[in-house]
Structure formats: C-alpha cells, structure tokens
C-alpha positions as CSV (number, residue, x, y, z in Angstrom):
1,X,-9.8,-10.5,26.5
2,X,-7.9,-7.4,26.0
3,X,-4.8,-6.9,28.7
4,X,-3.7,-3.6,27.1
5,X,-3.6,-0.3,29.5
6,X,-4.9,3.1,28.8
7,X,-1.0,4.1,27.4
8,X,-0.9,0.9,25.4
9,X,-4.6,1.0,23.5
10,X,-3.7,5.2,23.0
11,X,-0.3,4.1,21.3
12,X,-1.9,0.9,19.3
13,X,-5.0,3.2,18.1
14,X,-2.3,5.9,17.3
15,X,0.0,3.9,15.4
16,X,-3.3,2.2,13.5
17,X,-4.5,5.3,12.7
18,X,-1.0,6.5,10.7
19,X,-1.0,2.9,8.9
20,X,-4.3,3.5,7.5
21,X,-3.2,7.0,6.9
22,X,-0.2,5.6,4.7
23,X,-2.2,2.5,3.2
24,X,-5.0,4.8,2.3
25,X,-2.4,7.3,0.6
26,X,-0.9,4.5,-1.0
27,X,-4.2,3.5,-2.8
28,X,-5.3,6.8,-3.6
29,X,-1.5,7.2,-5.4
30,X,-2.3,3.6,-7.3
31,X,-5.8,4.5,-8.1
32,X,-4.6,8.5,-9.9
33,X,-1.5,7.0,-11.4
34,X,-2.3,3.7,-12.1
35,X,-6.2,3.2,-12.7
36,X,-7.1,0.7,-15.4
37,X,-3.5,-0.7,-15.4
38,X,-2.7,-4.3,-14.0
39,X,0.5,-2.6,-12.1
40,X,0.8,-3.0,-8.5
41,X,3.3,-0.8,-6.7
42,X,5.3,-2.7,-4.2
43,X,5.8,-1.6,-0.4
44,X,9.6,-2.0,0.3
45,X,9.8,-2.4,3.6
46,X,10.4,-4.5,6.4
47,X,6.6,-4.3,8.5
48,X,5.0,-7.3,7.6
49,X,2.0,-6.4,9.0
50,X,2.0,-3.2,6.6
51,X,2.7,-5.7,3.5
52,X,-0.2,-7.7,4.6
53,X,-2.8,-4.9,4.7
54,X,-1.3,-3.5,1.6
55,X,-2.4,-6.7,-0.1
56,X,-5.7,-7.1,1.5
57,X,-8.8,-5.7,-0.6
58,X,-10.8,-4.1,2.7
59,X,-7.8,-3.3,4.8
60,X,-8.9,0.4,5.0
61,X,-12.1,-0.6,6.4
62,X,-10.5,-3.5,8.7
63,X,-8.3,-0.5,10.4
64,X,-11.6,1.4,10.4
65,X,-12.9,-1.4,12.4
66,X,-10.0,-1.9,15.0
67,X,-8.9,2.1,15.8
68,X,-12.9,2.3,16.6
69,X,-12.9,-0.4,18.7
70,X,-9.6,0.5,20.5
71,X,-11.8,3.9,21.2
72,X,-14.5,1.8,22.8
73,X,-11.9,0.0,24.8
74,X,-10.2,3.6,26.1
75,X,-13.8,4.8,27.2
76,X,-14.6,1.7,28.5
77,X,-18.4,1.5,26.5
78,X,-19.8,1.4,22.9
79,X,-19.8,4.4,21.2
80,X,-21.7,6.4,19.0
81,X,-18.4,7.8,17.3
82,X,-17.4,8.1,13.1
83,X,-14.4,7.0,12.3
84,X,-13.8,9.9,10.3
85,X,-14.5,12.1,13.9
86,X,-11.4,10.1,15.6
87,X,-9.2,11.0,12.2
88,X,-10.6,14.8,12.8
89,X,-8.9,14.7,16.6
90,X,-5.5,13.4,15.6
91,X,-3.1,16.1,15.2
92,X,-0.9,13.9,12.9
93,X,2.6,16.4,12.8
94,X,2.2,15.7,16.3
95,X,1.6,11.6,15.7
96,X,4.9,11.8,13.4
97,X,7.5,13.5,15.5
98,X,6.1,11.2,18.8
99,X,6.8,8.2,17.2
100,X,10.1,9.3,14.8
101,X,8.5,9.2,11.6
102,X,9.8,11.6,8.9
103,X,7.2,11.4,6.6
104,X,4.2,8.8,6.0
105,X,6.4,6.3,4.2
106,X,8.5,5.8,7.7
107,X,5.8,4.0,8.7
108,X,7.4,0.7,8.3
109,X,9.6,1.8,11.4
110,X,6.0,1.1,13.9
111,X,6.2,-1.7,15.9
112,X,3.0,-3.1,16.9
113,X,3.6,-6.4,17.4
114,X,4.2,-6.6,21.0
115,X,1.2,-4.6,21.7
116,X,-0.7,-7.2,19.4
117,X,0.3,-10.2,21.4
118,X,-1.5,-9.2,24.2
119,X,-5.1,-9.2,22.0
C-alpha cells in the first residue's frame, strides 16, 4: 500500500514526468544520430535509477505507467486520463526552476529514492 501524501505523489509524478522527458529526449537523440549503428551513448551520471531506465527497452512506457497511476492515486479513483493529457498540463520551465534543474540533462540531481521507499 501506498503511504505517500498529496505533496509527496505531486513531487514523485513531477519528478517522473521530467525523467521520461530526458529519457525520451535521449532516445529520440540516439535514434536521429545514431540509427542503424551499434553505438550506445552513455549517461554520465550518478542517478542510478536514470542509468537503469536508460538501459531498459520499454522504460518510456514503464514511466507512462507509473506518472498515470500516481494521478489515480492524487484523485483518489481510476481515471479516464492520456498520458499525453498529464504531459499537456505540466508547465515544465516551471518543473525545472522548482526542482533546480538547469536544463534536461540536470536530471541526474532528482532524488526519488526516499519517496520510493515508501511504495
């Protein structure tokens, strides 16, 4: 069972949301640049998690999964919600400058993992 409050599923969804956001732009870079090559670009950074997802096929569609779920969890019942309508509401300049990030590759600096003990 989930022990997360309303602040702490806002702030995991949030934070999920700019991984995928960086893990998608990170496969979209491989696919334009590096498309029929066996090169795989390497994350440099110290987020674990991030590394992990970075190497998994369907990560994309795993954080689809979870920041949908963490929206059922905030309204408290299954919705009928896109993922991509969620994306549409973020207002990400606002996403980076909340939680110190410079640019999408800062994301290594989110720290998830004590909101993740708690699932």
């Amino acid at each position: 069972m989930v022990d997360l409050n309303q602040k702490e599923i806002l702030e995991l969804q949030e934070k999920l949301i700019l991984i995928y956001k960086f893990i998608n732009q990170e496969r979209m870079y491989e696919k334009f640049f590096f498309e029929g090559y066996d090169i795989k670009r390497s994350f440099k950074g110290k987020n674990e998690l991030i590394n992990k997802l970075l190497e998994m096929k369907d990560s994309e569609e795993f954080l689809e999964t979870c920041v949908i779920e963490l929206e059922e969890l905030k309204t408290g019942e299954a919705l009928e919600i896109s993922f991509r309508d969620i994306l549409d509401e973020q207002e990400f300049e606002g996403l980076y400058v909340k939680y110190e990030l410079k640019n999408p590759d800062d994301v290594d600096k989110l720290d998830i993992s004590k909101l993740l003990n708690f699932i």
